[in-house]
C-alpha positions in Angstrom: -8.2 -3.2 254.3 -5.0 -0.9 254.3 -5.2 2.4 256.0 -6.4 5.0 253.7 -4.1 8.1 255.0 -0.8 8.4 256.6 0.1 8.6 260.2 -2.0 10.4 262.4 1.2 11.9 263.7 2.0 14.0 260.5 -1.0 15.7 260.3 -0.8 16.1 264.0 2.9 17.7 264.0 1.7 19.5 260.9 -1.0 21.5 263.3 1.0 22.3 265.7 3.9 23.9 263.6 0.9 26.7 262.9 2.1 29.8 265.2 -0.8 30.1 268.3 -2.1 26.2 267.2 -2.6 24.1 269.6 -4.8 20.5 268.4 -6.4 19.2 271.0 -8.5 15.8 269.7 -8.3 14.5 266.3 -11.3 12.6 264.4 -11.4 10.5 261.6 -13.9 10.8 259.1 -15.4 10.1 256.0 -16.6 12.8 254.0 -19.5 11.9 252.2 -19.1 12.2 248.4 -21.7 12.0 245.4 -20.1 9.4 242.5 -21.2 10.6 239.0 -20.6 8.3 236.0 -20.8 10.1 232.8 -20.9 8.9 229.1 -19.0 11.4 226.7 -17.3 11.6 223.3 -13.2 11.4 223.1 -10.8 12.0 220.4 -9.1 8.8 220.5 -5.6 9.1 218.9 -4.2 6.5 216.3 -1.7 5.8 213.4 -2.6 7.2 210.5 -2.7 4.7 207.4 -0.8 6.3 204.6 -3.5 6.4 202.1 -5.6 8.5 204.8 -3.0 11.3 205.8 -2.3 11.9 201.8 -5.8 12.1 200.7 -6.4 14.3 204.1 -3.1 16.4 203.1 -4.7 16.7 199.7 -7.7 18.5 200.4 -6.0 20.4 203.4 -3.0 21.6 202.0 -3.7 21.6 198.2 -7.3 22.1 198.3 -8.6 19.7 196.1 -12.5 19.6 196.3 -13.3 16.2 194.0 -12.6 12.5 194.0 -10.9 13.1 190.2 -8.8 15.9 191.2 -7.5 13.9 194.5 -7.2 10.9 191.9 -4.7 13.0 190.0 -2.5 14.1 192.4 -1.8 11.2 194.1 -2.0 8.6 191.2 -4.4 6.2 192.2 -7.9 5.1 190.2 -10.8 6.9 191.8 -12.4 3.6 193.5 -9.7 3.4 196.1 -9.8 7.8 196.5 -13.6 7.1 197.1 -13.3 3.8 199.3 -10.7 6.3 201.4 -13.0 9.1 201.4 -16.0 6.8 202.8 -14.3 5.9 205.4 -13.0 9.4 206.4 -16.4 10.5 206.0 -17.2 8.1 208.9 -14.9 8.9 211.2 -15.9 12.8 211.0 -12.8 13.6 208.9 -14.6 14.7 205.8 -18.0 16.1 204.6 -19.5 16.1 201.2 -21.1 19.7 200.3 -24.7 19.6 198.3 -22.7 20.3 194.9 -20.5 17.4 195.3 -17.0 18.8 196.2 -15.6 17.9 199.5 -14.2 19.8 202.7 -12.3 18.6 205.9 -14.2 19.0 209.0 -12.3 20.6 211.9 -11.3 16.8 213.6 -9.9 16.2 210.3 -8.1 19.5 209.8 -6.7 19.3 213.7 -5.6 15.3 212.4 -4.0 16.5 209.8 -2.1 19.6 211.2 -0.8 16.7 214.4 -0.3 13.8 211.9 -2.3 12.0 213.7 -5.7 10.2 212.8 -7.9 11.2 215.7 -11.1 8.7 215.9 -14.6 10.0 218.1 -15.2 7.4 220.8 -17.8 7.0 223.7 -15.9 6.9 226.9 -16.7 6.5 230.6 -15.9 8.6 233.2 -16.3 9.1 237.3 -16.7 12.5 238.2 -17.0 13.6 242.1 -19.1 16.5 244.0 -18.8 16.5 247.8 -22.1 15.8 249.9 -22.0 19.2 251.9 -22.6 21.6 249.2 -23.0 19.8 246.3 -19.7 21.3 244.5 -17.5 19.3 242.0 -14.4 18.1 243.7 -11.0 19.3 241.9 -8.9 17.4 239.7 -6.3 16.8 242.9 -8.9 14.5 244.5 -8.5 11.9 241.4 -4.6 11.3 242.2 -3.0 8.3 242.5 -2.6 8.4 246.3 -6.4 9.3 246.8 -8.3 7.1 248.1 -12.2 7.1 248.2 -14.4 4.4 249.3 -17.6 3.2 247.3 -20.5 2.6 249.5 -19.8 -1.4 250.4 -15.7 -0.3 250.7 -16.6 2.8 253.4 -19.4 0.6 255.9 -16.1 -2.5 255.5 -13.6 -0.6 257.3 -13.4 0.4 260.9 -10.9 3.5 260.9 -13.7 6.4 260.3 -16.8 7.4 260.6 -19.3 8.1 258.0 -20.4 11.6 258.1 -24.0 12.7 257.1 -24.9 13.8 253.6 -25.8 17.9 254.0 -27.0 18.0 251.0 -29.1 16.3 247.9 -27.2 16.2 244.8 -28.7 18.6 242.4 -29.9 17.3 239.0 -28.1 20.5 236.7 -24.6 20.0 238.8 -22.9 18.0 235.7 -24.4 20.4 233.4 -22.9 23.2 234.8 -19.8 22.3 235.8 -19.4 21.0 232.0 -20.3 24.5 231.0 -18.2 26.4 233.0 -14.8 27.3 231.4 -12.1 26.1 234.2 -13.9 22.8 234.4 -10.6 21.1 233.8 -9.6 22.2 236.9 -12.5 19.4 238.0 -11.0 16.7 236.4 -13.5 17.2 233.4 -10.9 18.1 230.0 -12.2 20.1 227.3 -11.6 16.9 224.9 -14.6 15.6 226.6 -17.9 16.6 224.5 -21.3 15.5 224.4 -20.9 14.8 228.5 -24.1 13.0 229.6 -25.3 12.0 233.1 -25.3 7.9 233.2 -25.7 7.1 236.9 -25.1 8.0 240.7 -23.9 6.4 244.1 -22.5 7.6 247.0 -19.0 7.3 248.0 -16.7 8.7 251.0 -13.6 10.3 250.9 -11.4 9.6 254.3 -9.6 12.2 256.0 -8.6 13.4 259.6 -10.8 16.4 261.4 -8.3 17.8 263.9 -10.0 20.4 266.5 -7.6 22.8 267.6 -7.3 25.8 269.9 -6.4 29.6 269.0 -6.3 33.0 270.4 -9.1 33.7 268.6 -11.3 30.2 269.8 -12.1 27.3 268.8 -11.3 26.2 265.6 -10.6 22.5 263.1 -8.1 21.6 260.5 -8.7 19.3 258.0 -6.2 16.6 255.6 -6.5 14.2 253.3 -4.3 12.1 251.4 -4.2 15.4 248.7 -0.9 16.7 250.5 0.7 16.0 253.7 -0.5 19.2 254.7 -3.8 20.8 255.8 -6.7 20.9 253.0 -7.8 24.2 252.9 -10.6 23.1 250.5 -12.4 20.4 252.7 -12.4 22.9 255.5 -13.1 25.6 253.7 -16.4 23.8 252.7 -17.2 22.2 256.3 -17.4 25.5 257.7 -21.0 25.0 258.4 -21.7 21.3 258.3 -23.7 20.4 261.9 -22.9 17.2 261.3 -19.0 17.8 261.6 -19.8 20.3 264.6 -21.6 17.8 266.6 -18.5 15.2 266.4 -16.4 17.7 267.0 -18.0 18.2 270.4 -19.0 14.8 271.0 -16.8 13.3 273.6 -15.9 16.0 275.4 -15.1 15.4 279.6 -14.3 17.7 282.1 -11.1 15.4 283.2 -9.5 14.2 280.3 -7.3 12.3 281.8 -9.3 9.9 282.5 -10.1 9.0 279.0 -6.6 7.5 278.8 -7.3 5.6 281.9 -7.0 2.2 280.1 -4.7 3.0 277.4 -2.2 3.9 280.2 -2.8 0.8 282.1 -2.5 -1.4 279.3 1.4 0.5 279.0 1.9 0.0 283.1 2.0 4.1 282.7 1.4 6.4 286.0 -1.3 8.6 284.9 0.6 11.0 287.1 3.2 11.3 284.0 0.8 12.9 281.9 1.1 16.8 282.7 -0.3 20.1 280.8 2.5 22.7 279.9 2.2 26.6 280.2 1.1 26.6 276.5 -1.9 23.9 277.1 -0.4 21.2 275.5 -0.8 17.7 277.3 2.5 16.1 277.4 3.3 12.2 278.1 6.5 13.2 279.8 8.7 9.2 280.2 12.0 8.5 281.3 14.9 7.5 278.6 14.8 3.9 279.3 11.1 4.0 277.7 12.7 4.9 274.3 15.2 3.1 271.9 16.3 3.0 268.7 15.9 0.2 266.3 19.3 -0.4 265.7 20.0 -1.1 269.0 17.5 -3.6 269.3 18.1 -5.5 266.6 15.3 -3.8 264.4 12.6 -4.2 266.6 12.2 -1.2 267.9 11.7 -0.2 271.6 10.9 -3.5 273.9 8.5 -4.3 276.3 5.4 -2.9 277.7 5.0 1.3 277.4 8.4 1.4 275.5 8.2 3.5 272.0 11.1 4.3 269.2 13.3 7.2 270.1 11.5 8.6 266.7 8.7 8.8 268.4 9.7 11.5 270.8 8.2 14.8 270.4 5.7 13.5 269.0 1.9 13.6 269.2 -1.0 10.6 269.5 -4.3 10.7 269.4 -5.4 7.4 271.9 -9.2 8.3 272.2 -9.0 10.6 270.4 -7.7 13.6 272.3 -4.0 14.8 272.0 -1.2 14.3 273.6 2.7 14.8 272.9 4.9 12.2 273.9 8.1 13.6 276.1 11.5 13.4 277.3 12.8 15.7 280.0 16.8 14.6 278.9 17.7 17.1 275.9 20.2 14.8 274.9 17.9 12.1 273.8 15.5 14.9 272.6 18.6 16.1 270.3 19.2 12.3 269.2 15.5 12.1 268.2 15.9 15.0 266.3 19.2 13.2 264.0 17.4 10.0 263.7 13.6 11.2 262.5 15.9 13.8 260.1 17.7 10.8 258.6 15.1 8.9 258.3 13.6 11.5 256.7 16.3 12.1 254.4 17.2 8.5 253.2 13.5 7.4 252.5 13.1 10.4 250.4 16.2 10.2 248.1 14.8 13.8 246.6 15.1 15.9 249.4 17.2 19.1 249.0 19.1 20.9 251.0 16.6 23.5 252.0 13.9 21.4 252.6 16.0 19.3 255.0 17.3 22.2 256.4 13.6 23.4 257.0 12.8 20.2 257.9 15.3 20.1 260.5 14.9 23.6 262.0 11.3 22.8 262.5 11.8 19.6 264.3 14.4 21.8 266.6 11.4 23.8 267.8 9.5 20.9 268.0 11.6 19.0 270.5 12.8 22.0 272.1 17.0 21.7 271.3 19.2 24.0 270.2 19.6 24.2 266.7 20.9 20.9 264.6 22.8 21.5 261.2 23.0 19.6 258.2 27.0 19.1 259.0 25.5 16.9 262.2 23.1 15.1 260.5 25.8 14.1 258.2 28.6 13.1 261.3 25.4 11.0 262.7 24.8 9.3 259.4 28.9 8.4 259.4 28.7 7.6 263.2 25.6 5.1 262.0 27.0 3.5 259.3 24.4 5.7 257.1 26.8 8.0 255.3 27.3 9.5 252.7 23.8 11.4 252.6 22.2 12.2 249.1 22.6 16.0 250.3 
């Protein structure tokens, strides 16, 4: 099964950009979701047949009433006018009135003001409500880069854990998130009418819980595949889930070193390398010769055992779970990190603009701890790689 999110390491970086943020472990989990198939009625649009849109425009626009009158107007015998009318009739276009004359209803007036022969339809639909207060999920949550996990899909994979449900699902939620007036802000359009309740599972949404420090205590950050940023809605929702506190604290040691005891040894790493800085952070600090590019090793990256990609300086893991920032001491390899991740960056997005790499750049600066790095660099690095010219 592929990996639900992106890299830990972006959600990571993206924590500790926040001024006085510090992560310290990271978790992944999966939010428990309720599923909610409903049934509802849909406008579905098709072409209109000709005889349809002028019997339609008749009544509409020169408000004829009877089947002789329509007859008239449009030169046809009053068999086929009342074989057309039938069939309108049916499809909710017209209604006969107790005296006999005839009037469009309001799907036939809207069809005949779009051109458009619009045709009621039972549809299906999966709506979503998370499982810690029972509140519908909004309409970002059904993009295409969403993931969420039915039942079978969620107890398959082995990435995250599968939080507790906080709540039962309440039996009026889909009635009154249909009546509520920004419900298409829940993925529920207004088109949809007659909404009705046809069945419920459970389902999990995957995301990464990243615990942090502040100057104001402990706190936790939350992201899903909604943005490559923090979701302020999932947190704003876990606030007070026990379930999420109690992993949060779970695994907890008083010497955290030792929790990377093996994953050290399996890199022939001296634990010894891995120091705290003044600002709490626990850095992997490694010499140069631990780090290479790709293109100097023939696209594979940095060799052998405990060697990473010079992309990958600055940046942070999460091995066990708890935080660390892997280091260089030589600012020059620091500063060449900084060129390659930004043109990286820049030639997998092909829509980046000149602010946003600019932004992008400036932030990695204070990430890595060089002096600043301009756009005019980035661009001699990508001639000096064979990467020019740039799409800035």
């Amino acid at each position: 099964m592929k990996d639900p999110l992106y890299h830990t390491s972006r959600a990571l970086e993206d924590a500790a950009s926040l001024p006085g943020v510090r992560p310290v472990r990271l978790h992944k989990i999966g939010v428990p979701l309720f599923a909610v198939e409903i049934g509802a009625l849909v406008d579905d649009r098709q072409p209109y047949d000709l005889l349809d849109r002028f019997v339609g425009r008749a009544i509409a626009e020169a408000g004829l009433r009877t089947v002789p009158d329509i007859a008239g107007l449009l030169g046809l015998d009053e068999a086929m006018v009342d074989r057309v009318l039938r069939f309108l009739g049916g499809v909710g276009h017209v209604v006969a009135h107790p005296d006999g004359t005839l009037a469009l209803t309001g799907l036939g007036l809207r069809s005949v003001r779009d051109d458009t022969r619009y045709v009621p339809k039972r549809d299906r639909q999966r709506l979503y409500f998370d499982g810690v207060l029972g509140d519908p999920l909004p309409a970002a949550y059904y993009g295409r880069k969403v993931v969420v996990w039915d039942t079978a899909e969620a107890r398959g994979q082995r990435w995250h854990r599968l939080m507790e449900y906080a709540c039962a699902f309440r039996n009026d939620s889909l009635q009154r998130l249909a009546a509520r007036p920004d419900r298409r802000d829940f993925n529920l359009p207004d088109e949809l009418r007659e909404v009705t309740f046809e069945s419920l599972s459970n389902a999990y949404l995957p995301c990464y819980v990243i615990r942090t420090e502040t100057p104001a205590g402990r706190s936790f950050l939350m992201y899903s595949a909604v943005s490559e940023t923090r979701d302020d809605h999932l947190r704003n929702i876990s606030r007070n889930w026990p379930a999420l506190t109690r992993t949060l604290d779970s695994g907890d040691s008083g010497d955290v070193r030792a929790e990377f005891g093996t994953w050290l040894s399996d890199r022939d790493i001296d634990p010894a390398r891995l120091r705290w800085t003044d600002t709490g952070t626990l850095r992997l600090t490694l010499p140069p010769a631990r780090f290479s590019d790709a293109r100097t090793t023939n696209g594979r990256g940095a060799n052998g055992k405990g060697a990473f990609p010079l992309t990958q300086v600055g940046s942070y893991l999460a091995p066990r779970n708890h935080v660390l920032q892997l280091w260089c001491d030589d600012p020059r390899l620091r500063r060449e990190a900084v060129l390659e991740r930004a043109l990286n960056r820049v030639i997998a997005s092909r829509k980046l603009s000149t602010a946003e790499a600019e932004q992008f750049l400036a932030r990695l600066c204070t990430q890595l701890e060089t002096a600043p790095v301009t756009l005019d660099d980035l661009r001699r690095h990508a001639y000096q790689t064979g990467q020019s010219p740039l799409p800035l």
